[in-house]
C-alpha positions in Angstrom: 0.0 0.0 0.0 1.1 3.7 -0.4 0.8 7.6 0.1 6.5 17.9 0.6 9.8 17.5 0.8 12.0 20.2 -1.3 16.1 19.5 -0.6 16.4 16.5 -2.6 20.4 16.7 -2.7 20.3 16.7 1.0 18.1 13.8 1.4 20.8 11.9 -0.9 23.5 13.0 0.7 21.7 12.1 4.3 20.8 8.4 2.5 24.8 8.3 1.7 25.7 8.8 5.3 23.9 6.8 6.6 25.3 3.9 4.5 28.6 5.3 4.9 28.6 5.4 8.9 26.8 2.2 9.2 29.1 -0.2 11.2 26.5 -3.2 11.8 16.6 -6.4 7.6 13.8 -5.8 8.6 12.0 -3.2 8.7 10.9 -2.2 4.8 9.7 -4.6 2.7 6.3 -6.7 4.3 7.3 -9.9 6.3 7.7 -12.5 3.4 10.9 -14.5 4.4 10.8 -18.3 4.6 12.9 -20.7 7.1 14.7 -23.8 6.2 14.5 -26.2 9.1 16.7 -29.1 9.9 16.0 -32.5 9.0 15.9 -33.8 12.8 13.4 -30.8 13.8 9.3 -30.8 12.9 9.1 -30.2 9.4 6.2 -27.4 10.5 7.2 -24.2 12.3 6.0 -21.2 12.6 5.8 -17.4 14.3 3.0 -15.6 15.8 3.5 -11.6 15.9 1.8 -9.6 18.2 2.9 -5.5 17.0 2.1 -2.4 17.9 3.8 0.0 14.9 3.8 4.0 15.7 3.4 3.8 11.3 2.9 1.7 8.8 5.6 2.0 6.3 5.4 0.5 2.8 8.9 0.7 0.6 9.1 4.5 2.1 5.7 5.5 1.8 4.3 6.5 5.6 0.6 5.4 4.5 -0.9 7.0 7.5 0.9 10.5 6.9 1.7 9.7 10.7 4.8 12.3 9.8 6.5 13.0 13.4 3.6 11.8 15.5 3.6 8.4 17.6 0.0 9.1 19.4 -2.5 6.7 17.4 0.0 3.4 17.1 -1.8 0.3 15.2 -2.0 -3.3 16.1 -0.3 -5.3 13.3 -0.8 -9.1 14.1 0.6 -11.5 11.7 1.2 -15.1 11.6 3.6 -17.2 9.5 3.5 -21.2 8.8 6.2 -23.3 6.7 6.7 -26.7 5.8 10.2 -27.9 5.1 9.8 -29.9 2.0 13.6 -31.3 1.8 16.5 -30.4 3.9 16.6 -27.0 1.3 13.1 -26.1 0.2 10.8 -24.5 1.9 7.0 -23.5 1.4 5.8 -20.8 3.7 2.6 -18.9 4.0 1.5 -16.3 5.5 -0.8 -13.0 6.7 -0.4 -9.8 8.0 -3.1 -7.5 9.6 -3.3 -3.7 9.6 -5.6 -2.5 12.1 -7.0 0.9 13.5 -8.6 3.8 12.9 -6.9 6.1 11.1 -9.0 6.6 8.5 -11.0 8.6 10.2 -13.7 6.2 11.3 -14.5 2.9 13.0 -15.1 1.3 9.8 -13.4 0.4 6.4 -14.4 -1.9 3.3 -13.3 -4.7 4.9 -15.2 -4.2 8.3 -14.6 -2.5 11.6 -10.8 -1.4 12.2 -9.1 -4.0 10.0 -7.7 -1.3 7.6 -5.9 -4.4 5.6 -4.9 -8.1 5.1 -2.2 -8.8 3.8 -1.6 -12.9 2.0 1.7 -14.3 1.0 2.8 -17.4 -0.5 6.4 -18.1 -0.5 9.6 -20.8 -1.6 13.0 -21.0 -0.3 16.1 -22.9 -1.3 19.1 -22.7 0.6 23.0 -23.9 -0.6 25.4 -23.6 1.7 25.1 -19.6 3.4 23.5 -18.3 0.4 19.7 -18.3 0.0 17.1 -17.7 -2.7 13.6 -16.8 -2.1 10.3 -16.4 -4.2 6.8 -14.7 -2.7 3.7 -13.6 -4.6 1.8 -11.5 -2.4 -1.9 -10.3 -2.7 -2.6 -7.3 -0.2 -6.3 -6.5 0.1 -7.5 -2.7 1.0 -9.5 0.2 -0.5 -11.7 -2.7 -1.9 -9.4 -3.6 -4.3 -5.5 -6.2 -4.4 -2.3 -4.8 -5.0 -0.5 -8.0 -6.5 3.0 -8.1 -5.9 6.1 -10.3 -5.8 9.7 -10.5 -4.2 13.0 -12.7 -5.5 15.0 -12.0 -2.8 18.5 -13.3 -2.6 20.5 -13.3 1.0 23.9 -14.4 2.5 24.6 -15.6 5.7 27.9 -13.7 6.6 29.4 -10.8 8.3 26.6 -8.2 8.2 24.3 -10.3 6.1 23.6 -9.2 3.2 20.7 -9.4 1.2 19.0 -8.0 -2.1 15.3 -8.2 -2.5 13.4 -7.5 -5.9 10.1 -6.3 -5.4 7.6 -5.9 -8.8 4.2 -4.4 -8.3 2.2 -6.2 -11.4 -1.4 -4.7 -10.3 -1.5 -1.7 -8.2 -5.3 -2.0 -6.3 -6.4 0.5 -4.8 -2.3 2.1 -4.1 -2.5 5.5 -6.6 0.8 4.1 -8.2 2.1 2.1 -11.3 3.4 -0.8 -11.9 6.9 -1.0 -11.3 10.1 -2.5 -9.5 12.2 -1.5 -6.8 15.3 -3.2 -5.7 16.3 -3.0 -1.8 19.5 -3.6 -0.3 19.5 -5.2 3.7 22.3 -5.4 5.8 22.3 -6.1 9.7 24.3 -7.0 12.6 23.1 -8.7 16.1 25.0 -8.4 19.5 24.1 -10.9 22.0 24.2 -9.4 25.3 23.2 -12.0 27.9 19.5 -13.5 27.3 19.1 -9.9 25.2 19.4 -9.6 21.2 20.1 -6.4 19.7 19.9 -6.0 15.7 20.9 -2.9 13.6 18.9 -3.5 10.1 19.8 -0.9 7.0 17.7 -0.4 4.0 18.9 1.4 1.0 15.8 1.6 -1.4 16.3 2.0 -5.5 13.3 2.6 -7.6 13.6 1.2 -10.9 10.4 2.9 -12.5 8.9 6.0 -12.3 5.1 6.7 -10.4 5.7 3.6 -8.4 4.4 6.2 -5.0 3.5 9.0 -8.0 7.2 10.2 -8.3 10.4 9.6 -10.1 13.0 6.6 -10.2 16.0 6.8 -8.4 17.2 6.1 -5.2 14.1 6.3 -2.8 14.9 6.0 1.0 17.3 4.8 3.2 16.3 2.9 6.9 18.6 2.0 10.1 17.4 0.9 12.8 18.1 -0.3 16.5 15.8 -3.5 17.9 16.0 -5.7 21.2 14.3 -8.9 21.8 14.3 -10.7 25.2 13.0 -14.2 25.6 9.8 -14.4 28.3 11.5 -17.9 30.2 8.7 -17.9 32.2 6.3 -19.3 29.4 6.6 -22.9 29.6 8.0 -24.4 26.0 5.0 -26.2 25.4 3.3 -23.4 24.7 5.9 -22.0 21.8 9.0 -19.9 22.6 7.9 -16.4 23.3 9.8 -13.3 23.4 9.6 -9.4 23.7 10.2 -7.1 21.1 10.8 -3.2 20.8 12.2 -1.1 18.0 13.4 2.1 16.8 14.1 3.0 13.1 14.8 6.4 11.1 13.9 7.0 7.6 15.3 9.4 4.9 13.0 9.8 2.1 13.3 11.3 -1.3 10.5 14.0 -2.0 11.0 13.5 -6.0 10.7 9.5 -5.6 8.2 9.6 -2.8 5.9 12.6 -2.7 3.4 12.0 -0.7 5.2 11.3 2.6 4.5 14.6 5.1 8.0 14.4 6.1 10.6 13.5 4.5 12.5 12.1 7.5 10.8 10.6 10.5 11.6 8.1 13.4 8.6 5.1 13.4 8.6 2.7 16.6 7.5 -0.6 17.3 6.4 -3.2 20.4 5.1 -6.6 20.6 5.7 -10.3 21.3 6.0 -12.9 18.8 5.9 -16.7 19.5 7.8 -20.0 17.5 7.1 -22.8 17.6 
């Protein structure tokens, strides 16, 4: 889904520091990763979210023109299932809620608060550290499906590195084109006793013009800071839960991505999530 900013050489140059300076995922594109899981394990797993997001971001675009404010966060539950087919492949499906009422009232075409829902379907084949990954996604709002789907390729080394390619084939109800936009993750996590700390970068490119109604060219940049602490006192049977906060600033181009209020902004995030 999508949504002034003048200074456009400053917002690059702010995008360029902040990849320079970076000494450590998440974050931008929708939740649409799959996990391989060991032969000796289930061949089932899967992750309950439970968020509460001060925005919702989509490849840049603040949908809610939230801008600076953190006062009406939204409840973003999600829930992810895979099936380890061989010791590689993976199938994984799963769904992603938005829910509240920023729209200005207690209803929407889909009923009540639920703003959208969000449906992927994904594969995943793993060789060694590196990892390729293919999701169509259907996200349903406005009374219409914006169709979409990510190749996403990832390494498992210092910093991580991944590149996801994400083409928008029907736009629904999002005021944009078709198009494709190419993202670039890094991150690094410190574990610091029963604590996990993550630092996830983004560096956005858009590869067509009026994908959010603007130009191509480089779009936004993300880093962020997240902790997640295990909740030991939940007994295993019931799933392994954790905590999870986040903080993450954006730096947005006003020619790519027009519609954003501001074109840089801090979003935050709490919630638990459960494996199992």
């Amino acid at each position: 889904m999508n949504i002034p900013m003048k200074k456009p050489l400053l917002k690059s140059a702010l995008i360029a520091s902040l990849l320079g300076t970076l000494s450590s995922h998440a974050g931008d594109p929708p939740p649409t990763g799959t996990t391989i899981v060991p032969a000796s394990e289930s061949r089932l797993s899967g992750t309950l979210s439970l968020d509460f997001n001060s925005h919702f971001i989509s490849y840049g675009a603040d949908v809610w023109a939230d801008g600076d404010r953190f006062s009406e966060p939204a409840f973003n539950p999600s829930l992810e299932l895979t099936w380890a087919l061989t010791d590689s492949l993976s199938f994984s499906l799963g769904t992603w809620w938005d829910v509240n009422s920023k729209a200005g009232s207690n209803s929407s075409p889909i009923g009540g608060r639920i703003q959208e829902i969000d449906v992927w379907y994904g594969l995943s084949y793993a060789v060694g550290d590196f990892t390729v990954g293919l999701v169509y996604n259907q996200w349903f709002y406005g009374s219409e499906t914006e169709d979409t789907v990510d190749l996403s390729l990832s390494y498992d080394t210092f910093l991580s590195p991944s590149l996801t390619i994400h083409h928008r084939f029907d736009p629904g109800a999002s005021g944009g084109d078709n198009g494709t936009v190419l993202v670039l993750g890094l991150g690094y996590d410190i574990e610091a006793g029963p604590v996990t700390i993550s630092f996830p970068f983004n560096l956005a490119y858009f590869a067509s013009d009026d994908f959010h109604g603007g130009d191509s060219g480089l779009g936004y940049g993300s880093i962020g800071v997240s902790a997640s602490v295990p909740l030991s006192f939940i007994d295993e049977s019931f799933g392994e839960w954790s905590l999870n906060a986040g903080l993450t600033y954006y730096v947005t181009d006003q020619d790519v991505i027009p519609g954003n209020i501001e074109g840089d902004f801090f979003t935050a995030n709490i919630g638990v999530s459960c494996s199992f």
